[in-house]
Jmol script that loads the backbone (N, CA, C; Angstrom):
load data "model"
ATOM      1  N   UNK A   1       0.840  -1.165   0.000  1.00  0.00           N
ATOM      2  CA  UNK A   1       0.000   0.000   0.000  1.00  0.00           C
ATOM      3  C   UNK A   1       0.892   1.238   0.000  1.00  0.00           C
ATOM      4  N   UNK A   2       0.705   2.493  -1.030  1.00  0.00           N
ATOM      5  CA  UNK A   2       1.324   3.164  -0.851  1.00  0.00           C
ATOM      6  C   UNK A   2       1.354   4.536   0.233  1.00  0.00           C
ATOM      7  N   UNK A   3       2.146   4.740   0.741  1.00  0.00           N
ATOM      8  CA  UNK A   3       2.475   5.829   2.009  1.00  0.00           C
ATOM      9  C   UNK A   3       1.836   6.950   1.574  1.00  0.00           C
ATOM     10  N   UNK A   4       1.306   7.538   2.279  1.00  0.00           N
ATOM     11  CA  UNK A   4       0.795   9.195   1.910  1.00  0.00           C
ATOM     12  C   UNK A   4       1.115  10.302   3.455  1.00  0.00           C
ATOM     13  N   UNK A   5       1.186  11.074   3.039  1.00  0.00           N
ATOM     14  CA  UNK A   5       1.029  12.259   4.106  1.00  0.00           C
ATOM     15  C   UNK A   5      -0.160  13.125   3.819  1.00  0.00           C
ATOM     16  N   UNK A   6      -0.340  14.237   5.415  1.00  0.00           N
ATOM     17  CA  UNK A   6      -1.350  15.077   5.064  1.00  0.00           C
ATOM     18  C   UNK A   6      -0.795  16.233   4.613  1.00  0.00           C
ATOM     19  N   UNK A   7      -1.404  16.936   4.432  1.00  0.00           N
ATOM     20  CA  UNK A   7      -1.202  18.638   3.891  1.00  0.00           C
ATOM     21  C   UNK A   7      -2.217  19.180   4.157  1.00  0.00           C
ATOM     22  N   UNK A   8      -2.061  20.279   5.092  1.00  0.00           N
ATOM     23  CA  UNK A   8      -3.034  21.013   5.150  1.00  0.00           C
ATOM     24  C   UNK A   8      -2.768  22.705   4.677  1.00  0.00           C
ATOM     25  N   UNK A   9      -3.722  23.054   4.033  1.00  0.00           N
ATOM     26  CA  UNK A   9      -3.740  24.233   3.169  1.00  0.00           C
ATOM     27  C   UNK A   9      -5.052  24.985   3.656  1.00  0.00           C
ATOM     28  N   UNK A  10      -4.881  26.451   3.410  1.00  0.00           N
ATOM     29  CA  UNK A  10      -5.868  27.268   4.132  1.00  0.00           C
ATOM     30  C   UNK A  10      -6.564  27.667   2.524  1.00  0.00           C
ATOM     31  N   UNK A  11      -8.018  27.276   2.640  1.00  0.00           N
ATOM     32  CA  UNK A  11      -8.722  28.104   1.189  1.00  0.00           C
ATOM     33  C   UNK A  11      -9.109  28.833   1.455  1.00  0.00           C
ATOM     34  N   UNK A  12      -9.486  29.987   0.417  1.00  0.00           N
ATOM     35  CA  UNK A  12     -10.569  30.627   0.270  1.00  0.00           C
ATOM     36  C   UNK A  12     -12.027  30.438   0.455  1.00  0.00           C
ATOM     37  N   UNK A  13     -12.779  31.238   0.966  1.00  0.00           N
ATOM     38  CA  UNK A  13     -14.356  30.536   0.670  1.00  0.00           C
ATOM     39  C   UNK A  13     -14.929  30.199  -0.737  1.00  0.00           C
ATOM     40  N   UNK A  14     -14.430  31.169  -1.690  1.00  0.00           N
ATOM     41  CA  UNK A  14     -14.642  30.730  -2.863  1.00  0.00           C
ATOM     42  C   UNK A  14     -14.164  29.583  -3.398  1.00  0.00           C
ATOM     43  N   UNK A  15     -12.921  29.428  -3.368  1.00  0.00           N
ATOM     44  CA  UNK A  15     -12.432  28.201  -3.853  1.00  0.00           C
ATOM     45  C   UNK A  15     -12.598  26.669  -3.088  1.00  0.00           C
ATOM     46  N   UNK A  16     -13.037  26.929  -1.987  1.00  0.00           N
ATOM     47  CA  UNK A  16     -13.967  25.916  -0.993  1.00  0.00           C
ATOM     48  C   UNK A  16     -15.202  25.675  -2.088  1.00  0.00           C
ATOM     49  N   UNK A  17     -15.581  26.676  -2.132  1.00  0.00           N
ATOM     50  CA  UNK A  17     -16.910  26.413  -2.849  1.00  0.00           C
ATOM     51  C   UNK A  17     -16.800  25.720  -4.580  1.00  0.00           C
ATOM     52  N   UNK A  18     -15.721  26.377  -4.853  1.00  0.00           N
ATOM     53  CA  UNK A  18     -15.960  25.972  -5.953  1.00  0.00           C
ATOM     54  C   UNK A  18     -15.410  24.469  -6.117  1.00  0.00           C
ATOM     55  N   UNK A  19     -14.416  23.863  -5.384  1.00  0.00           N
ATOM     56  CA  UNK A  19     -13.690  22.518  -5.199  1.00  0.00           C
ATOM     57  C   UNK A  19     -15.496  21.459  -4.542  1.00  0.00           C
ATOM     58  N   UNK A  20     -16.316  22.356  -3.741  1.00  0.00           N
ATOM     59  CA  UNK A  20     -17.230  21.352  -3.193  1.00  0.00           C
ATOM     60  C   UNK A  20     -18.060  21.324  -4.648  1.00  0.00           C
ATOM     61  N   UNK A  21     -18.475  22.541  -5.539  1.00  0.00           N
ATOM     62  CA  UNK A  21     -19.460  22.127  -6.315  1.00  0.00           C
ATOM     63  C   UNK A  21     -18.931  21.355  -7.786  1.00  0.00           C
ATOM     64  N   UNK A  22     -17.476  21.814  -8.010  1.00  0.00           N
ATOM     65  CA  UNK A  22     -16.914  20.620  -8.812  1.00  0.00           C
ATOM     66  C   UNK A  22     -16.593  18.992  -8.650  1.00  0.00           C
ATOM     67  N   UNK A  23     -16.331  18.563  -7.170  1.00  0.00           N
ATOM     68  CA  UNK A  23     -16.650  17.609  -6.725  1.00  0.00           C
ATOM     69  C   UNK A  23     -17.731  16.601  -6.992  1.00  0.00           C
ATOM     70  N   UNK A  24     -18.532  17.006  -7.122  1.00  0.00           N
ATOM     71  CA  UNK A  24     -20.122  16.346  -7.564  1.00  0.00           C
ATOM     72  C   UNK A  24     -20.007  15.735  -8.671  1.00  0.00           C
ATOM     73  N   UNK A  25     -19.414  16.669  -9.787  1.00  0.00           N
ATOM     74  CA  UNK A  25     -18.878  16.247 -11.348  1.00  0.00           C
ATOM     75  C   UNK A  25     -17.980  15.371 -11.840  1.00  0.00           C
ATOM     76  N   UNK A  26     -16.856  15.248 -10.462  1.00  0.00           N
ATOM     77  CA  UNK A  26     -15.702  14.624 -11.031  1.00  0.00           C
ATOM     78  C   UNK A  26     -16.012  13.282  -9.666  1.00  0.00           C
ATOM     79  N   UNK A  27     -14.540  12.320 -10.253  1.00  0.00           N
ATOM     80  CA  UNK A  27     -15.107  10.834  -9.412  1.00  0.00           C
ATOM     81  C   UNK A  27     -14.313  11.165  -8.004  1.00  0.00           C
ATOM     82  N   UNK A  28     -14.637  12.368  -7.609  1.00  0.00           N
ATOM     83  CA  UNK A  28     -13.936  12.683  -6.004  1.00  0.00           C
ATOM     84  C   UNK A  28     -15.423  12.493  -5.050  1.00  0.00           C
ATOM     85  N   UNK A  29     -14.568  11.744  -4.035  1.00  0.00           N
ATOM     86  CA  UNK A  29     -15.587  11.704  -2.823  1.00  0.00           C
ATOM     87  C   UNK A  29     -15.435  13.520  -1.763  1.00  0.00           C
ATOM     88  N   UNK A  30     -15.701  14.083  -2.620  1.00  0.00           N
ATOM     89  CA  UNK A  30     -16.058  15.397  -1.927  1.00  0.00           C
ATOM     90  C   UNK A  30     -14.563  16.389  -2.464  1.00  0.00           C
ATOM     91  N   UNK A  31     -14.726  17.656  -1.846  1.00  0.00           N
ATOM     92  CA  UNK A  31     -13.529  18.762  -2.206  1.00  0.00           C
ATOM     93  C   UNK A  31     -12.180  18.240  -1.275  1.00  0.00           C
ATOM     94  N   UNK A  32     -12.294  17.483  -0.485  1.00  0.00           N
ATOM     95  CA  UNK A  32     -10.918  17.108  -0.611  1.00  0.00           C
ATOM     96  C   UNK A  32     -10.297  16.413  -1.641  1.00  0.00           C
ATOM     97  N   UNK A  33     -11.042  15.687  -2.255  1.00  0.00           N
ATOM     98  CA  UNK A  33     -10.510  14.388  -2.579  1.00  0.00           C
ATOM     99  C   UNK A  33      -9.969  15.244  -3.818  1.00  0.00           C
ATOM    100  N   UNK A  34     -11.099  15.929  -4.328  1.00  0.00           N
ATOM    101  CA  UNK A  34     -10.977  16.624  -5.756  1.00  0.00           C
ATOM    102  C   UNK A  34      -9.633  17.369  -5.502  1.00  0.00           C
ATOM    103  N   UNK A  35      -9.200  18.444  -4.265  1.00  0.00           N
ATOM    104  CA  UNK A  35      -8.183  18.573  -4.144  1.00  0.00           C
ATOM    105  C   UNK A  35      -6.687  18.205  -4.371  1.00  0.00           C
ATOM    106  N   UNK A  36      -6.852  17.114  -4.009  1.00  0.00           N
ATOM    107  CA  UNK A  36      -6.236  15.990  -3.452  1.00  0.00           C
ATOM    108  C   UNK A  36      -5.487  15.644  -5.196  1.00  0.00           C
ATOM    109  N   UNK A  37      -6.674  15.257  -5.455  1.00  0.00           N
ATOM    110  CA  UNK A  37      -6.268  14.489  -6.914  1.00  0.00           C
ATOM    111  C   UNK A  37      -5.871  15.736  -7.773  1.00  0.00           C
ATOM    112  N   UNK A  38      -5.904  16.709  -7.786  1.00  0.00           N
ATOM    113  CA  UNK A  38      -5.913  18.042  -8.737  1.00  0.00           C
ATOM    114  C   UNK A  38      -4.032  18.641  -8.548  1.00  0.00           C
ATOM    115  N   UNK A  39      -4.025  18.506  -6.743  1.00  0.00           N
ATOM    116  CA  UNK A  39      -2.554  18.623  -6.216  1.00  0.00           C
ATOM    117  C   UNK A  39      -2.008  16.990  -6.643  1.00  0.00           C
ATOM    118  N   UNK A  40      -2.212  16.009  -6.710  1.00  0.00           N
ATOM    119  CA  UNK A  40      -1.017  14.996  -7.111  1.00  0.00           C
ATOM    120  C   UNK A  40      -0.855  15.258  -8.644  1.00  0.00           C
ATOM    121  N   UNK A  41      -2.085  15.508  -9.516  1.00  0.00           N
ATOM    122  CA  UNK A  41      -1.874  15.344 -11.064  1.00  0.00           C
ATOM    123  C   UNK A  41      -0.499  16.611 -11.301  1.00  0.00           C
ATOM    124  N   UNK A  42      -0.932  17.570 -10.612  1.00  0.00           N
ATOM    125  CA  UNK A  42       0.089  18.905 -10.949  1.00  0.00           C
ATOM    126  C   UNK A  42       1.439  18.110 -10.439  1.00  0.00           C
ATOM    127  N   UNK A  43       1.819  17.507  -9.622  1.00  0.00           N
ATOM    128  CA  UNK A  43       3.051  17.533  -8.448  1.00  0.00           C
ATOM    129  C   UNK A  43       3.822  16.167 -10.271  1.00  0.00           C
ATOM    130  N   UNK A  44       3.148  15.188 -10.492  1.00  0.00           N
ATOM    131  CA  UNK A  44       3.508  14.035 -11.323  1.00  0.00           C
ATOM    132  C   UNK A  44       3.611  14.837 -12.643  1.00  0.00           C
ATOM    133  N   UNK A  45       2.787  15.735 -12.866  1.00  0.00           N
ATOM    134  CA  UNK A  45       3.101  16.623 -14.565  1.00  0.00           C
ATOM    135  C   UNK A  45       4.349  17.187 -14.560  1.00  0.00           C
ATOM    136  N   UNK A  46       4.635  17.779 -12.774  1.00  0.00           N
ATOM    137  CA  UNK A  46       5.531  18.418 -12.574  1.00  0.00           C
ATOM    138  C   UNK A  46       7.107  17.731 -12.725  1.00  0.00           C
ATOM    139  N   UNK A  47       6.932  16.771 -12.265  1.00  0.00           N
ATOM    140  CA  UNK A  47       8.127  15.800 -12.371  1.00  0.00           C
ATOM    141  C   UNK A  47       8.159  14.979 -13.652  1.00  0.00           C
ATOM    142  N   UNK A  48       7.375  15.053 -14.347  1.00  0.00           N
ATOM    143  CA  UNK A  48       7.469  14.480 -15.740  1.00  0.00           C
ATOM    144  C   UNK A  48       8.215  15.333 -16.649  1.00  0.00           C
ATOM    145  N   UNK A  49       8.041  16.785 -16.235  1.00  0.00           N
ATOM    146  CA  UNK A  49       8.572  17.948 -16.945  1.00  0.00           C
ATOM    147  C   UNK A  49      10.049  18.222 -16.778  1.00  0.00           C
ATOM    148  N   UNK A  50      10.298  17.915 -15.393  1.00  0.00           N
ATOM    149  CA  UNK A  50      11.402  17.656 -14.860  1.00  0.00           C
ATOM    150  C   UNK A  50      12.458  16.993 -15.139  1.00  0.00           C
ATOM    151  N   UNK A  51      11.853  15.443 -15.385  1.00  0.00           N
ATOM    152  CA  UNK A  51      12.557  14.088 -16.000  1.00  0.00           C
ATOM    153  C   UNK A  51      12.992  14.818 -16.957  1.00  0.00           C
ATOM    154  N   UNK A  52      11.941  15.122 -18.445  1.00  0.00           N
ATOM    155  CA  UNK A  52      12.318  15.514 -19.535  1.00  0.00           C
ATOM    156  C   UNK A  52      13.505  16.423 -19.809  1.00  0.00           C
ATOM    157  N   UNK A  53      13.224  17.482 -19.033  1.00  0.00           N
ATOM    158  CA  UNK A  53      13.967  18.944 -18.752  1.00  0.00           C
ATOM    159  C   UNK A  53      15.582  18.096 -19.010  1.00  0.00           C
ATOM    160  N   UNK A  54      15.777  17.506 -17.370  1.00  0.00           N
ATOM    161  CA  UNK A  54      17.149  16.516 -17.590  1.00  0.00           C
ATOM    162  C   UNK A  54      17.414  16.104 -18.003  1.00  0.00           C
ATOM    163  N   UNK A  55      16.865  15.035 -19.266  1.00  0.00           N
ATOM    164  CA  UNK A  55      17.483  13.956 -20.109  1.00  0.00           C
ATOM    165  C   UNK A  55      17.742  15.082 -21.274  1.00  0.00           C
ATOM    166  N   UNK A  56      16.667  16.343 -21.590  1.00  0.00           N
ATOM    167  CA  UNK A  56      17.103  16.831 -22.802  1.00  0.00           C
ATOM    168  C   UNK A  56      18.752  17.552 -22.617  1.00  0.00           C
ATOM    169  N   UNK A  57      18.846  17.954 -21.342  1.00  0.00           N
ATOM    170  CA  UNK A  57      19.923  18.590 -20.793  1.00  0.00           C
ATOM    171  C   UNK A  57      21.077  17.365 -20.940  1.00  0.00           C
ATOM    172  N   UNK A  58      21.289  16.575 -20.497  1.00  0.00           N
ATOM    173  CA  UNK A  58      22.467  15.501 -20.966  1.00  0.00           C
ATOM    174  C   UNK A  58      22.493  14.908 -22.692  1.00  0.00           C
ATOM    175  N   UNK A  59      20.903  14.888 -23.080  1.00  0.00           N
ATOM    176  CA  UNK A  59      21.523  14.521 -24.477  1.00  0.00           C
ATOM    177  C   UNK A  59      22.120  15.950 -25.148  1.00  0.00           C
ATOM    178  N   UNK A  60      21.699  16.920 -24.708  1.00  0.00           N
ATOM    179  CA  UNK A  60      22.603  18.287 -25.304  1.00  0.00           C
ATOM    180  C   UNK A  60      23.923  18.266 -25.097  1.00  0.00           C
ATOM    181  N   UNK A  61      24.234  17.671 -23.657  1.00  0.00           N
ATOM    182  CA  UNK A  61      25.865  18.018 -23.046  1.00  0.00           C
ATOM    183  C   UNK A  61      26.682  16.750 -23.901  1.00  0.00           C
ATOM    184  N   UNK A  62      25.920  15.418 -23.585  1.00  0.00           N
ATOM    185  CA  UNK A  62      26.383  14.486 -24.773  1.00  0.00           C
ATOM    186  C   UNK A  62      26.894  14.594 -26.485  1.00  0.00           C
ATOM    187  N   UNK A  63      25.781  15.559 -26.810  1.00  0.00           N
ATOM    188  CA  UNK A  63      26.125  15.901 -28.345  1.00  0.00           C
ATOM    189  C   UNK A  63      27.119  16.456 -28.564  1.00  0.00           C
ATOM    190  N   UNK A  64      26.940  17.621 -27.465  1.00  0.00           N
ATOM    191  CA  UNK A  64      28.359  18.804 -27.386  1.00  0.00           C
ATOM    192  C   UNK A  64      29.436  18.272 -27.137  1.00  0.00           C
ATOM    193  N   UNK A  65      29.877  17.249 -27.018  1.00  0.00           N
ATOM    194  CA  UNK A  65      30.916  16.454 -25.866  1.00  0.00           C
ATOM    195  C   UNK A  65      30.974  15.333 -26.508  1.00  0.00           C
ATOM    196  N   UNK A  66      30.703  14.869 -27.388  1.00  0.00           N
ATOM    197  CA  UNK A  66      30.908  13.122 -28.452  1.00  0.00           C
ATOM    198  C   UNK A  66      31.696  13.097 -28.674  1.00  0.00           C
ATOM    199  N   UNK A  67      32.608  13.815 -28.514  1.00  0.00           N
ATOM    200  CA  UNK A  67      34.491  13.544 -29.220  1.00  0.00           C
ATOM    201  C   UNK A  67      34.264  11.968 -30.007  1.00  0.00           C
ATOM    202  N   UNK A  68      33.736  12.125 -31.007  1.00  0.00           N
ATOM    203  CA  UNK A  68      33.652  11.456 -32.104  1.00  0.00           C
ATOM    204  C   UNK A  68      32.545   9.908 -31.831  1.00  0.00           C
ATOM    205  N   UNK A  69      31.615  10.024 -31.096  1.00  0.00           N
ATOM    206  CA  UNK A  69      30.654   8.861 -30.694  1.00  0.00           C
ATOM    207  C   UNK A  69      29.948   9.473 -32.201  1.00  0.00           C
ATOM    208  N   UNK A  70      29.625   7.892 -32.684  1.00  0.00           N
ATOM    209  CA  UNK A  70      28.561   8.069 -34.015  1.00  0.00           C
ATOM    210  C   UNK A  70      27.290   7.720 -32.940  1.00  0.00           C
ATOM    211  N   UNK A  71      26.892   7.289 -31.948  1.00  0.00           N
ATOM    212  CA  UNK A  71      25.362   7.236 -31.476  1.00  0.00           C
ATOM    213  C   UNK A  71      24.391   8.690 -30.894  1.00  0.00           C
ATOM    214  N   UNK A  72      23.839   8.619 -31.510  1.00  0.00           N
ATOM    215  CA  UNK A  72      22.614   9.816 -31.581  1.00  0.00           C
ATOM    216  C   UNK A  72      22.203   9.315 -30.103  1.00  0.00           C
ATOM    217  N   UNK A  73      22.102  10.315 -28.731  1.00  0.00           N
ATOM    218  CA  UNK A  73      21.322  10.676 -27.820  1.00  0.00           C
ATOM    219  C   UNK A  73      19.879  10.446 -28.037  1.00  0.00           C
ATOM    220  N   UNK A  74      19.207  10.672 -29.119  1.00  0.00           N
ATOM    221  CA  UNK A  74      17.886  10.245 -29.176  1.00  0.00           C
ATOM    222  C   UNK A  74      17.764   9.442 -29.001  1.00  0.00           C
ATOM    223  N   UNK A  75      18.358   7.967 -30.038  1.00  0.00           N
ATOM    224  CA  UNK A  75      18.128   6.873 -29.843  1.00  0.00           C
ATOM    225  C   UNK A  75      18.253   6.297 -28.605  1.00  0.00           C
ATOM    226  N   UNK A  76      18.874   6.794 -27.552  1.00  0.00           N
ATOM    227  CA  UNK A  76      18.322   6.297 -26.227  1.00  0.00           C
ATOM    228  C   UNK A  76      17.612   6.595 -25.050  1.00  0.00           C
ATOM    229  N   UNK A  77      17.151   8.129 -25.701  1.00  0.00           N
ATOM    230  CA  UNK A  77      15.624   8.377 -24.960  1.00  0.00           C
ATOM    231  C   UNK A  77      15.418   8.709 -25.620  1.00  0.00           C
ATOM    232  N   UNK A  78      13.785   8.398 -25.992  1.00  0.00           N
ATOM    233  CA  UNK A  78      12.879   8.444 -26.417  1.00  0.00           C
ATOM    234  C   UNK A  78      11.814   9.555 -26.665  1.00  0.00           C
ATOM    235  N   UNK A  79      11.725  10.156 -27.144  1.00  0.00           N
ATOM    236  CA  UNK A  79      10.727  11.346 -26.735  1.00  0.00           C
ATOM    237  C   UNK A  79      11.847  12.942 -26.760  1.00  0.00           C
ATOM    238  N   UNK A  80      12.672  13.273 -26.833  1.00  0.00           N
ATOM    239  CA  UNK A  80      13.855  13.984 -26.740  1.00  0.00           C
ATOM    240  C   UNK A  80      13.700  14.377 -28.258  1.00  0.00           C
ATOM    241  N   UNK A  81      13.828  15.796 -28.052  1.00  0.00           N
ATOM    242  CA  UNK A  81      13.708  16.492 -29.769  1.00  0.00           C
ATOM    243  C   UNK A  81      15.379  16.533 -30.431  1.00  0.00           C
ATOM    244  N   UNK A  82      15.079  15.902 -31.706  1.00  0.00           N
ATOM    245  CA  UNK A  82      16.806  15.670 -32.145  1.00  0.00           C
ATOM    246  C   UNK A  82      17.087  17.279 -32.850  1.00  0.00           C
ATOM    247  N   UNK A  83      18.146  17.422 -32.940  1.00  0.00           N
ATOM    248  CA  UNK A  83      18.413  18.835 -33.273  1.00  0.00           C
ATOM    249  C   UNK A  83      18.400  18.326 -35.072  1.00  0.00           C
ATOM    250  N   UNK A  84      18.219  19.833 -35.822  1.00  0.00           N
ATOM    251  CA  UNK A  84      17.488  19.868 -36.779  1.00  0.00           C
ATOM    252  C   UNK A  84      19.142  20.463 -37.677  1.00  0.00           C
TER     253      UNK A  84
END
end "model"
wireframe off; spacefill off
backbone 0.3
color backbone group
């Protein structure tokens, strides 16, 4: 089972309100949950952006730095824009 912690955050009344009446819509058991799930999706986009950020950053330092390697940085990640 995976570990979690709490967080507690101070809202607005509005944004109370608006997390309770979006709740209803989405598959959250109430404005925490919707919270909840709204703060992990951002925190995992965030670190996905992150990952990327770094690998594009070493296949750059790699390219710059091949003192004569014929293997393309792309070809070993995936998803990494090859220079043009």
């Amino acid at each position: 089972m995976a570990r979690s912690e709490t967080l507690s955050v101070r809202l607005d009344p509005q944004t109370r309100r608006i997390l309770a009446e979006a709740a209803g819509t989405h598959e959250a058991a109430g404005a925490s949950a919707l919270a909840r799930d709204i703060l992990e999706r951002w925190a995992s986009e965030t670190l996905a952006a992150q990952t990327r950020s770094g690998i594009e950053r070493a296949a750059a330092y790699i390219r710059e730095h091949s003192d004569g390697w014929d293997d393309e940085p792309g070809d070993f990640f995936p998803g990494i824009a090859k220079p043009e």
